[in-house]
N, C-alpha and C positions, 0 to 999 in steps of 0.2 A: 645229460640226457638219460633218460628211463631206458634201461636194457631190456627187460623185459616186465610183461603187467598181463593180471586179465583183468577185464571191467565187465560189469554184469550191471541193467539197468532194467528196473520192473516197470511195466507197463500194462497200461490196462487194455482189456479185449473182450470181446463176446464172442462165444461159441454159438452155433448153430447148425441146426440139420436137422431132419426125420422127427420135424414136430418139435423139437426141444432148442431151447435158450437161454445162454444165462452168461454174466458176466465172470469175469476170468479176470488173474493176474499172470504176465508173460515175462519171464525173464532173457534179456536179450543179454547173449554171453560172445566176450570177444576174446579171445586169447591171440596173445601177440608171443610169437617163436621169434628170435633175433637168431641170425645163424647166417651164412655165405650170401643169403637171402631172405630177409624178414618174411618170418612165415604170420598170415593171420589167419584164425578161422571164425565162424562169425554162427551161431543156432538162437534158435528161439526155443523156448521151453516152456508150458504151461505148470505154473507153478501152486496156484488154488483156484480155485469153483466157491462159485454162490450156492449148486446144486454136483450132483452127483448124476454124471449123467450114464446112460448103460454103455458097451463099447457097441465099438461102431465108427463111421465116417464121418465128421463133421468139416464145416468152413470155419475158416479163425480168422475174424475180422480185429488187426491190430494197425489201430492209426487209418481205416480207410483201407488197407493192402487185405485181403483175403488169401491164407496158407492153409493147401490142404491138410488136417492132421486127422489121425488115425489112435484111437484108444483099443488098444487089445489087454486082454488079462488086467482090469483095473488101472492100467497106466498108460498114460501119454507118451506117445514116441517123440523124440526131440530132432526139428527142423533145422537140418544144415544149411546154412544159407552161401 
């Protein structure tokens, strides 16, 4: 049996909001802590753009599910799920 692992799976998504769209790749990161109690923790992460968008609020539409994210200073904050 695997003690421990993280798995990371890209997926595709589209951004949206305040007039702007465009499709996106999402990396869904899972890290597995084994310890008295198996720790997991589970985020999403936009990982490239079709376009460059300005910061600001968008909806992250990945698979059908909508996650709010937020771009400040050029970068993506990354969603803990």
């Amino acid at each position: 049996m695997k003690k421990s692992g993280d798995k990371t799976d890209l997926l595709p998504g589209v951004i949206r909001g305040g007039g702007f769209e465009c499709n996106c790749t999402v990396a869904l990161v899972t890290k597995l802590t084994p310890g008295a109690s198996v720790d997991v923790r589970t985020s999403l992460r936009i990982t490239a753009t079709e376009q460059t968008p300005p910061d600001g609020a968008y909806n992250l539409d990945v698979l059908g599910r909508i996650f709010k994210v937020k771009r400040e200073n050029s970068k993506w904050s990354s969603l803990p799920l």
